[in-house]
Wavefront OBJ file of the C-alpha trace (Angstrom):
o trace
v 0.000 0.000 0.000
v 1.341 3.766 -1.039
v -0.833 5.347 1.076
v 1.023 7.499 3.858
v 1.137 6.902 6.824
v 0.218 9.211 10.132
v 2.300 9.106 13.363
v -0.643 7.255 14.495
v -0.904 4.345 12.549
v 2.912 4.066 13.427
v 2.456 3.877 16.972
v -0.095 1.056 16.509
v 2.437 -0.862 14.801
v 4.644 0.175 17.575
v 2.151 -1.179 20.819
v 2.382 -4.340 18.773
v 6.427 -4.712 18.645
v 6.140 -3.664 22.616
v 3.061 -6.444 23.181
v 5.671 -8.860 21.682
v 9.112 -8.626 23.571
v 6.576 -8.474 26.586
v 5.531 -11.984 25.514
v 9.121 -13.048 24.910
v 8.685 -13.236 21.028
v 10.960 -10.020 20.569
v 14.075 -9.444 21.897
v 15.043 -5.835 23.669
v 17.338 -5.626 20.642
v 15.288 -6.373 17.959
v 12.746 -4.400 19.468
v 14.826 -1.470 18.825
v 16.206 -2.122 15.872
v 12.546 -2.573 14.711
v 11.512 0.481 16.410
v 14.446 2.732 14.528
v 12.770 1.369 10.991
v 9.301 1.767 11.645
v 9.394 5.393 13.055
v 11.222 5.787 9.776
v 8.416 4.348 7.569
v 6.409 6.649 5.142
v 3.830 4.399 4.039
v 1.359 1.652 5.028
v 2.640 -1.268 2.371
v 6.669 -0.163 5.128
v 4.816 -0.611 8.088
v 4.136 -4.076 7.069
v 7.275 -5.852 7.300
v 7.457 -5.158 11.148
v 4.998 -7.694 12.025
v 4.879 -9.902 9.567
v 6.540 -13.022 11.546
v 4.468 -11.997 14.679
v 1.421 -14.434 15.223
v -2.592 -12.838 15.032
v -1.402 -9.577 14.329
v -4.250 -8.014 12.657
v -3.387 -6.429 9.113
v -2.402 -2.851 9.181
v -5.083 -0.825 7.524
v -5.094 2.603 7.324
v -6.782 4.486 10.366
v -9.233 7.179 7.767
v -13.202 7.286 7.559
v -15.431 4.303 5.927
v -15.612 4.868 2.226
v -18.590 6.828 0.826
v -21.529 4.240 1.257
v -19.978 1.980 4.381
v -20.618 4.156 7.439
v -18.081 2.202 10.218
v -19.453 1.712 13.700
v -19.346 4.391 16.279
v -17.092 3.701 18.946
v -17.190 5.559 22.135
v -19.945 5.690 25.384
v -20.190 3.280 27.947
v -21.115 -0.570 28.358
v -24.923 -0.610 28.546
v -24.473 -4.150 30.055
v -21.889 -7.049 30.023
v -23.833 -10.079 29.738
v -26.855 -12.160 28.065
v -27.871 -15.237 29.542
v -30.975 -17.802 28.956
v -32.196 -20.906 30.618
v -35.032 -22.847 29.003
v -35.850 -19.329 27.928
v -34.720 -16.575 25.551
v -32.700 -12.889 25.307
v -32.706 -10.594 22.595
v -30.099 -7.217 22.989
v -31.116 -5.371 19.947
v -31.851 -1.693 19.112
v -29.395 0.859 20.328
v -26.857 0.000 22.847
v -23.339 0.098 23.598
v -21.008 -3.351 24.004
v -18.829 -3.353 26.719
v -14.918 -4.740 25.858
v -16.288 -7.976 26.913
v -19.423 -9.673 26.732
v -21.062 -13.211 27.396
v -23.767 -15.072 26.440
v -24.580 -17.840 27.251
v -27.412 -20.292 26.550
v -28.281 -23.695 28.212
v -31.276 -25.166 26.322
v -32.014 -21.601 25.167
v -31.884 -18.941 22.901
v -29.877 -15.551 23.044
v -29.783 -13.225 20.433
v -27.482 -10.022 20.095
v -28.148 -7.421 16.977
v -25.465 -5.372 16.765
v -26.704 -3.632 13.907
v -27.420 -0.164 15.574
v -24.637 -1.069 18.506
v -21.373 1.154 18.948
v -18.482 0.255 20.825
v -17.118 0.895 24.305
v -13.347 0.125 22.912
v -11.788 -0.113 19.344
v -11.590 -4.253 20.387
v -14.498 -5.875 21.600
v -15.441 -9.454 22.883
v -18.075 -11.833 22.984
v -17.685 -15.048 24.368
v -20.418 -17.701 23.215
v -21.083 -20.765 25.614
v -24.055 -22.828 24.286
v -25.002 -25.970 25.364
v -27.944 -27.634 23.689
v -29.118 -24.098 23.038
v -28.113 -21.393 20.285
v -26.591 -17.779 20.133
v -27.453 -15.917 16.877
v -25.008 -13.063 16.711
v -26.062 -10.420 13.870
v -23.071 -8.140 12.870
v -23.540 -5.031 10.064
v -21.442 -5.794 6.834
v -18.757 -2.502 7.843
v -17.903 -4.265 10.888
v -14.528 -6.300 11.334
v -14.886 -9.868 13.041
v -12.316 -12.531 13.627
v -14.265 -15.788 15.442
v -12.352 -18.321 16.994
v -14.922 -20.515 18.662
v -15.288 -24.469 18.957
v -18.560 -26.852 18.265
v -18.477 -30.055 19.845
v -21.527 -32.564 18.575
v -22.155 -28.499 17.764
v -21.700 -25.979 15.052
v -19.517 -22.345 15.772
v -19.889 -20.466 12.181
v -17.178 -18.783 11.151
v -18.775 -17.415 7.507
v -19.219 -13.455 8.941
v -15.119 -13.975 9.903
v -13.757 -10.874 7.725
v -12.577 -6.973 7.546
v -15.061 -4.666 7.776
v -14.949 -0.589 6.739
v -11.490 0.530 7.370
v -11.173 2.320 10.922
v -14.170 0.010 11.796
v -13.922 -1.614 15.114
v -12.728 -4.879 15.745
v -15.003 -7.819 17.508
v -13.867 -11.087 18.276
v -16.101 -13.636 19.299
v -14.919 -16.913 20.849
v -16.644 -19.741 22.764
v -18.361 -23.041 22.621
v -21.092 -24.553 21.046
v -21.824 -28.330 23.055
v -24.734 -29.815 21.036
v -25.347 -26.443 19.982
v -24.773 -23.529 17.225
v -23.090 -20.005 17.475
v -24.536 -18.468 14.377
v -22.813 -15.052 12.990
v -24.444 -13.561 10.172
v -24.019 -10.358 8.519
v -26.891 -8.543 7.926
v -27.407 -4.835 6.433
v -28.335 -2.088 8.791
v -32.214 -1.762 9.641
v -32.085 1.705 7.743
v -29.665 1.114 5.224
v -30.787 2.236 1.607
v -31.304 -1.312 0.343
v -33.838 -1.803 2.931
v -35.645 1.285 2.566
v -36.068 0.474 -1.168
v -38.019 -2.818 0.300
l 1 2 3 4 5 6 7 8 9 10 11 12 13 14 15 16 17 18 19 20 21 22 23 24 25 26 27 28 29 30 31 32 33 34 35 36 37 38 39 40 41 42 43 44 45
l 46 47 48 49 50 51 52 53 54 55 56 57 58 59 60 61 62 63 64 65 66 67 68 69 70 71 72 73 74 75 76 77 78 79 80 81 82 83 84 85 86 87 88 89 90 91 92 93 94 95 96 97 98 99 100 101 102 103 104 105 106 107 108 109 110 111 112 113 114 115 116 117 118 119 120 121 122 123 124 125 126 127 128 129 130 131 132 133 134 135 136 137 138 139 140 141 142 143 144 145 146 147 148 149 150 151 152 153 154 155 156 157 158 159 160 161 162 163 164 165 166 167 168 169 170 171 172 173 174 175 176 177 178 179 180 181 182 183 184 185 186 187 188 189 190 191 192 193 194 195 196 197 198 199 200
């Protein structure tokens, strides 16, 4: 990517390098030596090569407004709660509300059900983590927002087809978790007042 870069989109790339020789994966050395190059960088397709060997390191997109069309999800406010839960019975979150940095729900022989389509964000990360058993948690995500899911079905099903980037600057949600003799069902769905469904 030519794009420029801005002193902030370096120092994300930096928190990364400093996340790793924290977790032993950098050296104090090569931290600095890495440091010296990227602070050095001019464009997005330099920043790159800094984390490139560095495991679930998220791709480094340029921090500017969703293009014309793709409106990315506010991010700012406080939780409005932290956690969903049904027993032989069923939750729905919809509508507007903020989600907290990290969420559960969880459903034994149940339903919950988050829409996140008129949701902002507490923090530029979010996550929800899924426990089902014999139940099912439908998660409904707008198409501009980015999600990476990492969950597990056992004698279950965890669906990982809404795993993708969203707008650039979007927000990032990961959703984890379990599905035992259950599903975890992510599906990306336009906005209740985008244009498409106005036209009906």
């Amino acid at each position: 990517m030519s794009m420029r870069a801005s002193d902030a989109d370096r120092e994300r790339v930096a928190q990364v390098l400093h996340q790793a020789m924290a977790e032993g994966r950098l050296t104090v050395s090569e931290l600095d030596e890495r440091l010296v190059g990227l602070y050095q960088a001019k464009t997005f397709g330099e920043l790159v090569p800094f984390t490139r060997d560095l495991p679930d390191v998220p791709t480094v997109l340029p921090a500017v407004p969703a293009a014309s069309g793709q409106v990315a999800p506010m991010v700012g406010g406080a939780g409005t709660s932290t956690a969903s839960l049904a027993i032989m019975s069923s939750s729905v979150r919809s509508g507007e509300w903020v989600v907290p940095p990290q969420y559960s729900a969880t459903a034994f022989m149940g339903e919950v059900k988050l829409d996140l389509r008129e949701a902002s964000f507490e923090a530029a990360e979010c996550a929800i983590t899924a426990t089902v058993i014999m139940g099912e948690v439908k998660i409904i995500v707008p198409p501009d927002l980015t999600v990476q899911i990492n969950g597990v079905g056992i004698m279950g099903e965890f669906e990982r087809a809404a795993d993708g980037p969203g707008a650039p600057g979007s927000p990032v949600l990961r959703i984890n978790g379990m599905a035992l003799m259950g599903a975890v069902s992510i599906r990306r769905k336009p906005r209740k007042n985008s244009p498409r469904q106005l036209r009906g």
